[in-house]
N, C-alpha and C positions, 0 to 999 in steps of 0.2 A: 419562540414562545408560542405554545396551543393555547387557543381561546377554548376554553369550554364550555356547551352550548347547554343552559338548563332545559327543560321541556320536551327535549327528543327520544329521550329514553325511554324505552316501552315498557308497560307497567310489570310486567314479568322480571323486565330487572331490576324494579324496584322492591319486590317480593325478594330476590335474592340478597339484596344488602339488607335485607330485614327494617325498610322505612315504608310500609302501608299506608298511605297517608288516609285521610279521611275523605278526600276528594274521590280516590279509586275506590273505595268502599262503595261510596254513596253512587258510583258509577258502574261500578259493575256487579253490583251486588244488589243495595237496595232499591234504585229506579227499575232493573230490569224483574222484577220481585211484586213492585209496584205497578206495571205495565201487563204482569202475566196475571195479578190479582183483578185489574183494573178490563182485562179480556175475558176474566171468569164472570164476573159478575153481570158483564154483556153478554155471554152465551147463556148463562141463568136467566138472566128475563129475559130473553131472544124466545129460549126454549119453552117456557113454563110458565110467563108473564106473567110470574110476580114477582113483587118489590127486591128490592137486591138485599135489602134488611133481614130476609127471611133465609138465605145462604145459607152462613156460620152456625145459626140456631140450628138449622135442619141438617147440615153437618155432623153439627155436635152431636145430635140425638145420631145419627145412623152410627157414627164410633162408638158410641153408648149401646146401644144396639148390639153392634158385631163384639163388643165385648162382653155383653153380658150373656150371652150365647157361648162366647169361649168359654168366661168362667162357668159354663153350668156343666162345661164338659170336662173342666181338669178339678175345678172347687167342688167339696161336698160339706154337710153338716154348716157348723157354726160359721166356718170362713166363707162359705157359698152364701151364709144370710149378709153376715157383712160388707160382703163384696155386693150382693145386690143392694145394698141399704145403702152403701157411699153411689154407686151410679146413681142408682132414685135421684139421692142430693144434688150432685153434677148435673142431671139431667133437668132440674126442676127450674134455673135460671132460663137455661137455655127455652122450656115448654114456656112460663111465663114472658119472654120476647117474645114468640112466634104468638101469642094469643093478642098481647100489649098491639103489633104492629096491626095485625090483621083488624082489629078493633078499629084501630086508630083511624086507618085507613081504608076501612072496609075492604080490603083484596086491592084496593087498586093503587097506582104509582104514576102520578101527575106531576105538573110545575113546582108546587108547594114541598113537593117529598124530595122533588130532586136538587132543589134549591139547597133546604135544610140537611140533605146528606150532605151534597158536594160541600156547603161552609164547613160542616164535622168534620169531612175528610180533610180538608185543607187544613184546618187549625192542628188536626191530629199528626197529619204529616207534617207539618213544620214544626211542632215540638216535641213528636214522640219519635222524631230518627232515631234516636240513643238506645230506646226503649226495643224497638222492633228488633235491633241487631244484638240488643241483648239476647231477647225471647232466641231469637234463631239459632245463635250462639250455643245457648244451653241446650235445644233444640238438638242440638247437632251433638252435645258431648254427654246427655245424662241416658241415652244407653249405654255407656259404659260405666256408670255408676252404681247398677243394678244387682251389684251382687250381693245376698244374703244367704247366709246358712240355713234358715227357718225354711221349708218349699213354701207353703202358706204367704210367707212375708215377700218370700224373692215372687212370689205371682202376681201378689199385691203391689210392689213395684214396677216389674215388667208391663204390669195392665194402665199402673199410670203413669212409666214412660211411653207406653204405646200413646193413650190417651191424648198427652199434651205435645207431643211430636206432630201429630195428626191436625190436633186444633191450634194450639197453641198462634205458630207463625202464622197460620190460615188467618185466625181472627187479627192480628195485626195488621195483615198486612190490608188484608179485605176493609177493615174499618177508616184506612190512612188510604186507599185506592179509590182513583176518580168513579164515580155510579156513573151508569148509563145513562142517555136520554129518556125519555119517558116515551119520543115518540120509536125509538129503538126497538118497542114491544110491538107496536103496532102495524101490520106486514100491510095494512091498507094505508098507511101515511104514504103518503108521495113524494115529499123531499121539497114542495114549493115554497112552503111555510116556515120558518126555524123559530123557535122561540126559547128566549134566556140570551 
């Protein structure tokens, strides 16, 4: 009689019987996702010292950006106005964060900022797992949904599946990813002190 042993099996061949579980997912998918969001957002205040709030916003604007530059060079007439009039729209949350945060906090990123993110992050990670792997998911499958007959309409979709490929999983994961220290920004901290 073989005893056989649950837990030894490498996750590759649990892919092959087609059972995913949700453990491998959240293991090899979404922490390390979490971890690389969680490294961007310490190399953005590392580099640029400021808030890590200010990322995603400024993200969003530079996609908004390099596309509204494409479309000037493949859109003409009335779908060129249109196409610029939805960016504007898309782009106007996004300018209103960057203004809201910098307000808020005058440019800078303290105890207070990093408290109230890190609780966001943490409440958002622990209930929006489902949610993240959605975004990714479609993420991942709505370039191949893109096709129309109109050229106008199929640009108009290419530009907002560029768009939300681009931002989409970023703001997920960014917003559910541990923030930096505050003293992280600062190359004259010493390391004697730790505070939080």
């Amino acid at each position: 009689m073989m005893t056989k042993f649950r837990g030894v099996r490498s996750p590759l061949h649990a892919i092959g019987d087609g059972r995913i579980s949700m453990d491998w997912i959240n293991r090899y998918i979404d922490q390390p996702l979490l971890h690389g969001a969680a490294g961007l957002l310490r190399s953005w205040h590392l580099r640029t010292r400021q808030p890590p709030e200010l990322l995603e916003p400024t993200w969003n604007l530079v996609v908004l950006s390099f596309l509204l530059i494409a479309s000037g060079q493949v859109l003409g007439g009335k779908p060129f106005a249109l196409g610029v009039a939805a960016l504007i729209m898309l782009a106007l949350p996004s300018a209103r964060k960057l203004l809201s945060v910098m307000k808020a906090s005058g440019g800078g990123y303290g105890a207070r900022e990093y408290k109230s993110l890190r609780a966001r992050a943490i409440a958002k990670r622990e209930a929006e797992w489902s949610v993240r792997i959605i975004v990714l998911f479609c993420s991942a499958c709505l370039p191949f949904f893109t096709r129309i007959d109109d050229p106008a309409g199929a640009c108009f979709m290419l530009g907002a599946s560029i768009w939300f490929v681009l931002t989409g999983p970023l703001k997920a994961y960014l917003e559910a990813a541990e923030p930096p220290e505050p003293n992280e920004g600062d190359r004259m901290f010493s390391g004697a002190f730790h505070f939080g």
